[in-house]
N, C-alpha and C positions, 0 to 999 in steps of 0.2 A: 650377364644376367639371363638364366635361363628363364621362360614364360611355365605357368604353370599349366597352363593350357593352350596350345596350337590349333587353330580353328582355320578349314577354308569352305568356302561356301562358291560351288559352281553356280553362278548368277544369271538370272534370267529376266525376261520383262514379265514371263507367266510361272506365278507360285507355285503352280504344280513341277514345274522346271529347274525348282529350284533347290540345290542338294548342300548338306553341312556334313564336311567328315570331321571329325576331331582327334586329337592327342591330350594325356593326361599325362603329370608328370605325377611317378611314384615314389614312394617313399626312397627306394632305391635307386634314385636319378633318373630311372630310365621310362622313358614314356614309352605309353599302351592307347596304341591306335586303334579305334573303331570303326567298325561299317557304316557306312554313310546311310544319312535321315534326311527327311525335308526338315526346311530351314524354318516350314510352319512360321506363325505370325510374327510379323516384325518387330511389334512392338513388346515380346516379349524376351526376344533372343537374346541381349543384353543382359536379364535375369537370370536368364535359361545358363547364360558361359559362366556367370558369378558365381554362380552356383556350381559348378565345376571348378570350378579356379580356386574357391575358398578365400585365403589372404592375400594369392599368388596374381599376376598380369596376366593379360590374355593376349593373346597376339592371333589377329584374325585377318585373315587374308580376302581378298574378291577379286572376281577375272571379270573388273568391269575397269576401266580409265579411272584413275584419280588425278588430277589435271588436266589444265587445258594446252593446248596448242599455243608457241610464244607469238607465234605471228597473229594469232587470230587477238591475244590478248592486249600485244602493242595497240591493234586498230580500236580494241574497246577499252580501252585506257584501264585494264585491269594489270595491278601491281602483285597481287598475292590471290590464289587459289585459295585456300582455306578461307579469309575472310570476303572473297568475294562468295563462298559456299554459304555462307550463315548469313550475310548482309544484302549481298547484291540480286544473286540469283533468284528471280520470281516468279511466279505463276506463268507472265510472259514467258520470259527465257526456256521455258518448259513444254510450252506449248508446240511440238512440231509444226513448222510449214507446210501449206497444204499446197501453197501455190508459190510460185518464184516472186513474185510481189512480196509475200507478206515474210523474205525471207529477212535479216536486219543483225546489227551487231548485236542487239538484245532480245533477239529470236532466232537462234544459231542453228535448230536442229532443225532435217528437213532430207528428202519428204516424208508427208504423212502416209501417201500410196506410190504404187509405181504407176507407169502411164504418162511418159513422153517427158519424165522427171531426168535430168542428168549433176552428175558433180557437176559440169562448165556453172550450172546456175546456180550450186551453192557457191562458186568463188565468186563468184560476181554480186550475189545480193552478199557477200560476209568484204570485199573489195581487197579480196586476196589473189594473185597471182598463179599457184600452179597449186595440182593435188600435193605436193610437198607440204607446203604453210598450212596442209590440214591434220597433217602429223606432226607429234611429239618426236621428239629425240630418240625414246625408246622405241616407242612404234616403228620405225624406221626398219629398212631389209638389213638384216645380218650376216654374217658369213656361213651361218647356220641354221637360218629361218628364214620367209618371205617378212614383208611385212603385213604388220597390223592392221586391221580397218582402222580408218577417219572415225575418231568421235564421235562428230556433227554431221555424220551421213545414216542415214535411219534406212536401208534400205538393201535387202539381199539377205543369206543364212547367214553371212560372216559381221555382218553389223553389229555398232555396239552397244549406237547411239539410245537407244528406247530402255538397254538394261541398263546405262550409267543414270537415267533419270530418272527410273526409280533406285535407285541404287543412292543419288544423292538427295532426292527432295524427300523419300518413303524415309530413309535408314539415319543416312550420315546424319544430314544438315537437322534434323529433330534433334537425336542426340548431342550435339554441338551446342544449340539454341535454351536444350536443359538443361545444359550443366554436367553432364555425364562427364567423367573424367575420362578422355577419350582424343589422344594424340594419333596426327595422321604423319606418315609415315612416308618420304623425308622432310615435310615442309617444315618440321620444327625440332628435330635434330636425328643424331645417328639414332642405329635402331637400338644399340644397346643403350645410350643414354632414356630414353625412350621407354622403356621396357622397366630401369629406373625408379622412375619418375610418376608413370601413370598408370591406371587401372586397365586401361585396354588401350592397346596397339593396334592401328588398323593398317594396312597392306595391301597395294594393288597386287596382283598377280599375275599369269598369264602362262597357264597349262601347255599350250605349245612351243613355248622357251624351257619346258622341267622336262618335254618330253629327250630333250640332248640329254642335259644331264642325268639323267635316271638310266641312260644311254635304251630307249627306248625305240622297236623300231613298227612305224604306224602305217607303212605301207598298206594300200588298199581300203583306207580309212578307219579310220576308229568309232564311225556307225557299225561297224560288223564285229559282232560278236568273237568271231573264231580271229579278227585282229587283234581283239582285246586280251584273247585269253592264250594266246601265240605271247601274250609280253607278260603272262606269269611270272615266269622264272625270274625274269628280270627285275621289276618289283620287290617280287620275296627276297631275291637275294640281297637288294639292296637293302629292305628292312634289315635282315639277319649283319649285314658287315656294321651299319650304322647304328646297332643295338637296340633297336625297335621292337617291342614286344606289340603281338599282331592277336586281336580278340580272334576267337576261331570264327566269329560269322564273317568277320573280312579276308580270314583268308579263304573261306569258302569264296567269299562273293569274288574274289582274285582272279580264285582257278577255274570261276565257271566262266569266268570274260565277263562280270557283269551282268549277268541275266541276257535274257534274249526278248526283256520289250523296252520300249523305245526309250525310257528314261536308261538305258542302260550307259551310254556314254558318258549323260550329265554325272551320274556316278562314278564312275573311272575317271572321269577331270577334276572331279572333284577328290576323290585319293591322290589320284598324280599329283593336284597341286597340293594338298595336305604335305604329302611327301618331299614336295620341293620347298617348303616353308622347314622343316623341322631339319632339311639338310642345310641351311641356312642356321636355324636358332644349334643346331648341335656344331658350329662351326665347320663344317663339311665341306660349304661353301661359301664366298663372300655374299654380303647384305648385297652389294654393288654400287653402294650409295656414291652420288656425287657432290664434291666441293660447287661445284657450278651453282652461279646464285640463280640461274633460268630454272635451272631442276630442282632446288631447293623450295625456291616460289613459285611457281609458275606450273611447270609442266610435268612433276613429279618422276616416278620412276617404276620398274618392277621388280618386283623383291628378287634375289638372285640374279637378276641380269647383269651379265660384265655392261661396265662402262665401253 
């Protein structure tokens, strides 16, 4: 079941940071990818894809966490992700810790600043054992990547914890709570059943796992410009084998590395990951989905990641 529209959105806790590239699919199968937009107001983007998609599903990606950590959910006797997203999760659970007191199983995120804050004292107020039980499965180090940040750690550039809470309390969990026909992605079945079934497919992601496969190389970081635009060729050619028709402003925006200010990256992550969602929806690559009931419920996954 192909999607009629491929959608990822580079995520962020500030709007201005926050970028949607898209894929259409045409009348001749083949999808036409655009240059990346802000993701502008939340509460309209849902319209904003329907209206692209027409009849067709939407399959929409984000590089923020869609579940939680199984350790941390055993301690707070959550069974299921999703219905703890729309039921459980509240204002509390939301509120980052400012101090190691007020950290708790049902005020997980933390800290609010830095200043004499450490993980030892989020394991201890969440009564977990090592920085491990604050990682997912997938989060984990690869034979091909470092790992992911911790969720439930709000603190440093690499943090996640402050974009998955608006990401679940602003986006997800409204649409859930409305009605919106809107399946999260494994927790309630593969992707193609999925796809199926509902009007919009949502999808964790995670642009420094699409960087292997796009066979991408980011040496010297992917804040610099002349890094970005050093991985031209690479991009184009992979649109060109996987049959991607490419609007001319993206490929402008490709070959110039992304512009030279400072949103320029959140734009390139959010292509790369566009790019690694449609090498997936064009079967290029596997979904990676797992049989495991923990990843299923619980701690979910990242689109394209091997098991």
């Amino acid at each position: 079941m192909l999607p009629s529209v491929v959608a990822h959105s580079d995520w962020s806790l500030h709007p201005k940071k926050r970028w949607l590239a898209l894929a259409t699919r045409q009348a001749d199968g083949h999808y036409h990818a655009r240059a990346s937009e802000p993701v502008g107001l939340l509460g309209k983007l849902w319209a904003r894809l329907e209206d692209e998609a027409g009849d067709g599903p939407v399959l929409l990606g984000f590089d923020f966490p869609i579940g939680i950590p199984s350790a941390y959910a055993a301690r707070a006797g959550i069974a299921d992700f999703r219905a703890a997203l729309v039921g459980t999760f509240d204002e509390c659970f939301y509120r980052v810790a400012e101090q190691q007191g007020e950290i708790s199983l049902k005020r997980p995120f933390y800290p609010m600043r830095s200043g004499g804050r450490s993980w030892q004292q989020l394991l201890a107020g969440l009564g977990l054992g090592s920085w491990s039980d604050l990682l997912r499965r997938c989060d984990r180090r690869s034979p091909t990547r470092a790992a992911a940040c911790a969720l439930f750690w709000t603190l440093g550039g690499q943090q996640v914890g402050k974009a998955a809470i608006t990401g679940w309390r602003d986006l997800l969990a409204p649409a859930l709570r409305n009605g919106l026909d809107l399946a999260l992605w494994p927790f309630q079945g593969s992707l193609d059943q999925l796809l199926a079934r509902h009007r919009f497919v949502v999808a964790e992601t995670y642009p420094a796992e699409v960087y292997r496969h796009l066979e991408l190389n980011l040496k010297g970081g992917k804040r610099k410009q002349g890094v970005r635009r050093g991985n031209a060729p690479s991009l184009l050619e992979w649109a060109n084998a996987a049959g991607v028709d490419l609007d001319p402003s993206l490929v402008a925006e490709i070959r110039s590395g992304f512009g030279a200010d400072a949103s320029g990256d959140d734009r390139f992550d959010a292509v790369v990951g566009l790019f690694g969602m449609l090498n997936v929806a064009l079967g290029r690559r596997p979904s990676g989905e797992s049989d495991d009931d923990v990843v299923r419920r619980i701690e979910g996954w990242i689109l394209g990641q091997a098991g």
